[in-house]
VOPAGU-2260 file (C-alpha; in pm, 1 decimal, decimal comma):
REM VOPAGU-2260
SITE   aa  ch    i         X         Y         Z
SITE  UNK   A    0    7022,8    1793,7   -4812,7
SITE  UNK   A    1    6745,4    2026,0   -4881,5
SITE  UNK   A    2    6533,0    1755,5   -5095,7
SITE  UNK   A    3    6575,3    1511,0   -4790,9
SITE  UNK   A    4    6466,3    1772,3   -4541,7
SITE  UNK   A    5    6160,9    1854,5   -4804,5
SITE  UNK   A    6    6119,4    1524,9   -4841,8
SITE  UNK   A    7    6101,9    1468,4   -4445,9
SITE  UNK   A    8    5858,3    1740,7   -4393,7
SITE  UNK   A    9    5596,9    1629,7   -4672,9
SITE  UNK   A   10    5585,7    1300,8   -4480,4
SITE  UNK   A   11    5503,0    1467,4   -4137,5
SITE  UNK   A   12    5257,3    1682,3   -4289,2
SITE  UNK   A   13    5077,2    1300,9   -4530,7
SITE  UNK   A   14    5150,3    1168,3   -4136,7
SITE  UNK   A   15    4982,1    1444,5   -3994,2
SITE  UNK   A   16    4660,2    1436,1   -4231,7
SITE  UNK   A   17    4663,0    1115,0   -4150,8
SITE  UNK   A   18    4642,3    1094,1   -3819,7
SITE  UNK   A   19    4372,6    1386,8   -3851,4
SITE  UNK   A   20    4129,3    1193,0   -4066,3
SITE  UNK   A   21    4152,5     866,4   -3841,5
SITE  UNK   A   22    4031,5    1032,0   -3550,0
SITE  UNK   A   23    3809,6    1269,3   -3742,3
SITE  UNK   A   24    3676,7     912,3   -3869,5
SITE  UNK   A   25    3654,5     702,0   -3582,9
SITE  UNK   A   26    3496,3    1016,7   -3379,5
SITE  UNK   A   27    3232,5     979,5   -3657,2
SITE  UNK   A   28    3166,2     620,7   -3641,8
SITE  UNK   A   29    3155,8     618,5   -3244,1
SITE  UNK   A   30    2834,1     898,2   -3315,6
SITE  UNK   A   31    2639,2     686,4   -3543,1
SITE  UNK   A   32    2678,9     359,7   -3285,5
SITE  UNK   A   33    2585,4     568,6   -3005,5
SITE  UNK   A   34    2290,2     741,4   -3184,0
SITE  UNK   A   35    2155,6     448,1   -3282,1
SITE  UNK   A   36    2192,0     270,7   -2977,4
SITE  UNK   A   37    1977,4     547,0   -2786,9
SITE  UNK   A   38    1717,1     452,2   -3079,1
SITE  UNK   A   39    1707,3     134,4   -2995,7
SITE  UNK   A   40    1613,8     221,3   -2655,0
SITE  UNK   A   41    1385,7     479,6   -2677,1
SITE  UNK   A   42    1633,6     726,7   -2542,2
SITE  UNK   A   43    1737,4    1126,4   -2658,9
SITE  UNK   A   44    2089,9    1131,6   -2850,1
SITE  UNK   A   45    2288,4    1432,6   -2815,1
SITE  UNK   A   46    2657,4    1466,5   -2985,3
SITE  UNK   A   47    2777,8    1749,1   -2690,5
SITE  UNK   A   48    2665,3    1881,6   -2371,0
SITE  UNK   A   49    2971,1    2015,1   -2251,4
SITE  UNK   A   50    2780,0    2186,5   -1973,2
SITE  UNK   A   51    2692,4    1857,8   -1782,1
SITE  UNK   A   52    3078,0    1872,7   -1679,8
SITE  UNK   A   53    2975,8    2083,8   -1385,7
SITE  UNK   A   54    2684,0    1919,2   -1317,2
SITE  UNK   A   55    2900,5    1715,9   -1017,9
SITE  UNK   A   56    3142,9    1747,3    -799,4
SITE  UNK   A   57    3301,4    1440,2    -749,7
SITE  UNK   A   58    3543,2    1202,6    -982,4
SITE  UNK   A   59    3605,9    1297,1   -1253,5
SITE  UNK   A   60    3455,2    1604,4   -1265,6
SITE  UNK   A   61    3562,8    1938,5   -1152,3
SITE  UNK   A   62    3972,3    1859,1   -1235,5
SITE  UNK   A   63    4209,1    2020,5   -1470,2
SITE  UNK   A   64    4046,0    2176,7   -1785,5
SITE  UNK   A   65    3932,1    2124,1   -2129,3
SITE  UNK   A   66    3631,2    1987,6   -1982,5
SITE  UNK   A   67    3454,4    1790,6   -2305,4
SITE  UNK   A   68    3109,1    1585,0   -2290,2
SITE  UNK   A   69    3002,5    1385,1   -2580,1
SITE  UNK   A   70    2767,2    1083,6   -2734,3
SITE  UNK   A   71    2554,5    1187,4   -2426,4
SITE  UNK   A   72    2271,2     948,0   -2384,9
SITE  UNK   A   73    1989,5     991,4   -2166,7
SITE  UNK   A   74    1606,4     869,5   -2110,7
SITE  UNK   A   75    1406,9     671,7   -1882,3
SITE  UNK   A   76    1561,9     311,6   -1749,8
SITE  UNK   A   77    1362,0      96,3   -1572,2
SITE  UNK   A   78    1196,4     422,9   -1343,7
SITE  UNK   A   79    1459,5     597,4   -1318,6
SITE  UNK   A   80    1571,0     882,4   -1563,3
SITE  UNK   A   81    1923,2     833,1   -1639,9
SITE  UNK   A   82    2219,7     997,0   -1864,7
SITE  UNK   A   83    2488,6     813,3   -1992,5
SITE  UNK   A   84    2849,8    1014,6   -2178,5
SITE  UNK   A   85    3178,8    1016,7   -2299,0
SITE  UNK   A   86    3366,5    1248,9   -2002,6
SITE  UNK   A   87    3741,2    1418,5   -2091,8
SITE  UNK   A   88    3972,1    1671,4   -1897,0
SITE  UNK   A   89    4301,9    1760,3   -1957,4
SITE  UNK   A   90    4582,8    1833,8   -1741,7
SITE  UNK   A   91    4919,0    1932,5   -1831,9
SITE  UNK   A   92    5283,0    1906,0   -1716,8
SITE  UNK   A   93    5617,0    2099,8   -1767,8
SITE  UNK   A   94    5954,5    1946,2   -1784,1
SITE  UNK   A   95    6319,1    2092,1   -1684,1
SITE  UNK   A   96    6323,0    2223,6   -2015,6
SITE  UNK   A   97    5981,2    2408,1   -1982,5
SITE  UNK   A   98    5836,3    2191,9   -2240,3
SITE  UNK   A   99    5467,8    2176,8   -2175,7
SITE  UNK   A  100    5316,8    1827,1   -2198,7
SITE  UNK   A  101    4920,0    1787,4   -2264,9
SITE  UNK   A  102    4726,6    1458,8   -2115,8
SITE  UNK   A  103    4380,5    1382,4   -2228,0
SITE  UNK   A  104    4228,5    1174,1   -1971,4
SITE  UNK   A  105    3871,1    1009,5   -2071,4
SITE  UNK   A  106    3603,9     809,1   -1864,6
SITE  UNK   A  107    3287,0     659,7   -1926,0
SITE  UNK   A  108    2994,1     809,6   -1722,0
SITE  UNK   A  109    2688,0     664,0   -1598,2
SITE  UNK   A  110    2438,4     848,9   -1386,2
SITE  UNK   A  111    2092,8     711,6   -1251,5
SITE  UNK   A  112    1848,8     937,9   -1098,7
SITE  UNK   A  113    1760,6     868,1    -724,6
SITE  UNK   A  114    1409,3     912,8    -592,8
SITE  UNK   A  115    1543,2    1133,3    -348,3
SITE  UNK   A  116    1860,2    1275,3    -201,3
SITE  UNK   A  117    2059,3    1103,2      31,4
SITE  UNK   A  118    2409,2    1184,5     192,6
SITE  UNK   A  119    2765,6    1215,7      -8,9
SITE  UNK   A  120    2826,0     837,7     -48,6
SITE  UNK   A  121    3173,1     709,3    -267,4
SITE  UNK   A  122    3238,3     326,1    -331,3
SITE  UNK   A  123    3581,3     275,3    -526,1
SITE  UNK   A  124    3815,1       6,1    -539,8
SITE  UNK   A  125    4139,6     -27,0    -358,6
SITE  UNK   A  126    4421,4     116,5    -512,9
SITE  UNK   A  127    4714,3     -79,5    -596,3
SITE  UNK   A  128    4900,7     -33,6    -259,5
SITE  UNK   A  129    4520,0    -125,4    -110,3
SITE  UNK   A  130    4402,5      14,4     226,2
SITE  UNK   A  131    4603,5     -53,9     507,8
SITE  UNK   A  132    4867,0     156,3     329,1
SITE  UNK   A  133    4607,5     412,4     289,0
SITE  UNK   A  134    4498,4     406,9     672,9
SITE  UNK   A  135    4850,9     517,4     769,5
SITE  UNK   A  136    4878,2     791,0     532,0
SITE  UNK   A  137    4598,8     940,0     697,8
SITE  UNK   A  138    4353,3     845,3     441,9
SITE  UNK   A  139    4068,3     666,8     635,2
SITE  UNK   A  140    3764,5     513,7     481,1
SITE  UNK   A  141    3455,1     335,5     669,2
SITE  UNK   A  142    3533,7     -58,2     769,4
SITE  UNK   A  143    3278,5    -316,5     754,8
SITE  UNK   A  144    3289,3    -680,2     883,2
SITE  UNK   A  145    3365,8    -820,6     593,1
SITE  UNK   A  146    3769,0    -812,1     503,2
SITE  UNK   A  147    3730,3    -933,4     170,3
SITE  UNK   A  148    3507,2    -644,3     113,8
SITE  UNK   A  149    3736,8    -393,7     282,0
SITE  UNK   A  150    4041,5    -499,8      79,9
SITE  UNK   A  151    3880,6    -478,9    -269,6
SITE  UNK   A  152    3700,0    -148,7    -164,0
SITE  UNK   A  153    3723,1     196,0     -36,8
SITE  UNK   A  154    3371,9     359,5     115,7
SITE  UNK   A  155    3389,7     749,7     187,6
SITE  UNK   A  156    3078,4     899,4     320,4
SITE  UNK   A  157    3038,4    1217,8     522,8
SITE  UNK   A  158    2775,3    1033,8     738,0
SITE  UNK   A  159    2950,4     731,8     859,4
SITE  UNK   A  160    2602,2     607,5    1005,1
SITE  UNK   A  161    2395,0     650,2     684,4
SITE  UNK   A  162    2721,5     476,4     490,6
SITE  UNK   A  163    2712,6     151,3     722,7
SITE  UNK   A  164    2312,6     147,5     656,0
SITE  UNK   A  165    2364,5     181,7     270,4
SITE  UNK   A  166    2642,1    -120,8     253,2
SITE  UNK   A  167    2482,6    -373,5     397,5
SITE  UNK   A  168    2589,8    -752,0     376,7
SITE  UNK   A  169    2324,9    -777,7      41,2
SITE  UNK   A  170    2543,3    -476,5     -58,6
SITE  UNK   A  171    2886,4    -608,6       1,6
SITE  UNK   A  172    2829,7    -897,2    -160,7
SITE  UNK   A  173    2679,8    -740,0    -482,4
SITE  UNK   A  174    2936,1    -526,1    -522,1
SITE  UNK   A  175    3197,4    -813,9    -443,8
SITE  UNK   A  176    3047,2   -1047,3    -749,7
SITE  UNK   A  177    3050,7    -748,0   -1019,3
SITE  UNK   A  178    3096,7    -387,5    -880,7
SITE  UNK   A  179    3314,2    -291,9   -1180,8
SITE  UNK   A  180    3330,3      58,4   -1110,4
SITE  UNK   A  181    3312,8     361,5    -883,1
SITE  UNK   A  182    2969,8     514,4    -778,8
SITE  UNK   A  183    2901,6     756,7    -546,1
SITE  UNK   A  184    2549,0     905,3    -457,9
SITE  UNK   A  185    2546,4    1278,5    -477,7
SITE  UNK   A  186    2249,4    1457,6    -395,0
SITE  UNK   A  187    1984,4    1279,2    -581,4
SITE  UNK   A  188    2198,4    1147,0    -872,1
SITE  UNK   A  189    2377,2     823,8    -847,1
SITE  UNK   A  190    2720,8     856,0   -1063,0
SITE  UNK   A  191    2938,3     580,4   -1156,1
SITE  UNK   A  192    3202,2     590,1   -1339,5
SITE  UNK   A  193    3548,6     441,8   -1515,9
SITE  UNK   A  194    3839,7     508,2   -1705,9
SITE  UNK   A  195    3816,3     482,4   -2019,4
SITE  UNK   A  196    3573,3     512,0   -2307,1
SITE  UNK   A  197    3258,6     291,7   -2273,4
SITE  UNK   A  198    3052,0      52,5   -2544,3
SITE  UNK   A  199    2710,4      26,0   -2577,4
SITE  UNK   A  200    2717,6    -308,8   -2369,0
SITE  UNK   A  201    2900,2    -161,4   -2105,9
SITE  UNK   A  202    2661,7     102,9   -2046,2
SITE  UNK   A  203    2349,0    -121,2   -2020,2
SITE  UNK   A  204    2628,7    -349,1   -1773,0
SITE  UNK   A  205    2680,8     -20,1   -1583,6
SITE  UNK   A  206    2314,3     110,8   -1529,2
SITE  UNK   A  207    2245,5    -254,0   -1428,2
SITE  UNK   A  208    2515,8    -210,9   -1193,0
SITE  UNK   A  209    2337,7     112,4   -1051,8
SITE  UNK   A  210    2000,1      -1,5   -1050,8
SITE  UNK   A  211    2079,4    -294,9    -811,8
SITE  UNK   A  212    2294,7      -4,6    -611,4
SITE  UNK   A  213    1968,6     185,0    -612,4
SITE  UNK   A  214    1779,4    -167,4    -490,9
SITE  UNK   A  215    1978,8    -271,9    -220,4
SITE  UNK   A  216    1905,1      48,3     -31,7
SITE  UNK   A  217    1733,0     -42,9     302,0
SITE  UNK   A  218    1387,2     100,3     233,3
SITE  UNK   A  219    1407,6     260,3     610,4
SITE  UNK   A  220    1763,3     453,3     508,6
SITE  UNK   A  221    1496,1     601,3     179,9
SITE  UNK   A  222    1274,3     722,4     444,5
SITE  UNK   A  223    1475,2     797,3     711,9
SITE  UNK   A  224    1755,1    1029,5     511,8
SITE  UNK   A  225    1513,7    1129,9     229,3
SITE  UNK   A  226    1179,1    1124,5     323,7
SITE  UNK   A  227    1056,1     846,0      55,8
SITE  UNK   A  228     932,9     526,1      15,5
SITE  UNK   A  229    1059,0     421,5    -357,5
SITE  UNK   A  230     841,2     125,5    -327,8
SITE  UNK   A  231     512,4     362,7    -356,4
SITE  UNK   A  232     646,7     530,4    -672,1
């Protein structure tokens, strides 16, 4: 009985090791793709920042703890400084038993400097029970002529004005051919986001994504809520 328990607890602990030098491994390999990716491009390669976690306010950031940035990219794209990472928090759960459970919940970050700052602006999809749903919780967002656009996508903005002048028709129908993921402008930083850990491709896919955000801005809503003309830059 003792030799099988034994037995049992050398195989946790060869399990355990295991396990440890897998991650330890692929945590590795994920750092040398990403660092020289950013050579490729010209662009600063960083392992950490956990600091940039409370750089924003918005999704993801600023919920639960064990904030964790990593593989952060960042450097100029197209004329626009940008900073791509690997984002984590963890939150944590306690059962009738009071045993604690820990999630781990990762994203892949994107942000794109704006040549100004406009007004709190947040494009997401739908969620599964999509908006109408939403709408009768209490949960309103902004509704545009389009009702294939307002069923794939929810649009929060504190200015309700300045958010029917960013999505435009152009907009709407950018976003409905390959907006892939959340964004929201914050200050001067546009942020998008998803869950998940990103690839290289994805990122370049994602900053694309951005840049044509950043594009299809009315060049009157630049000057009228920031006080630029991006086409003078």
């Amino acid at each position: 009985m003792q030799s099988s328990t034994l037995l049992i607890v050398l195989l946790a602990i060869v399990v355990g090791v295991g396990l440890a030098w897998f991650n330890y491994y692929r945590a590795k390999k994920r750092r040398e793709l990403f660092a020289g990716f950013a050579a490729q491009h010209g662009w600063s390669y960083v392992p950490a920042n956990h600091s940039l976690a409370g750089q924003w306010a918005g999704t993801p950031f600023r919920t639960g703890d064990n904030w964790r940035v990593k593989n952060v990219l960042s450097g100029p794209y197209n004329g626009h400084q940008m900073v791509a990472f690997d984002y984590s928090y963890q939150t944590h759960t306690t059962n009738g038993k009071g045993q604690r459970r820990t999630t781990t919940h990762n994203f892949g970050v994107v942000v794109l400097q704006l040549p100004g700052a406009l007004p709190h602006l947040e494009v997401t999809h739908e969620g599964i029970f999509g908006g109408a749903v939403a709408n009768a919780l209490g949960f309103r967002d902004l509704q545009f002529e389009s009702e294939q656009f307002n069923r794939a996508f929810r649009v929060k903005a504190d200015d309700e004005r300045f958010g029917h002048a960013v999505v435009t028709p152009r907009m709407m129908e950018m976003l409905l051919a390959r907006g892939e993921i959340g964004w929201r402008v914050e200050g001067n930083s546009l942020v998008g986001w998803d869950s998940g850990a990103h690839d290289p491709t994805e990122v370049l896919n994602r900053l694309a994504l951005l840049e044509q955000v950043v594009l299809n801005v009315p060049p009157y809503v630049w000057r009228d809520y920031a006080g630029v003309d991006p086409r003078l830059r």
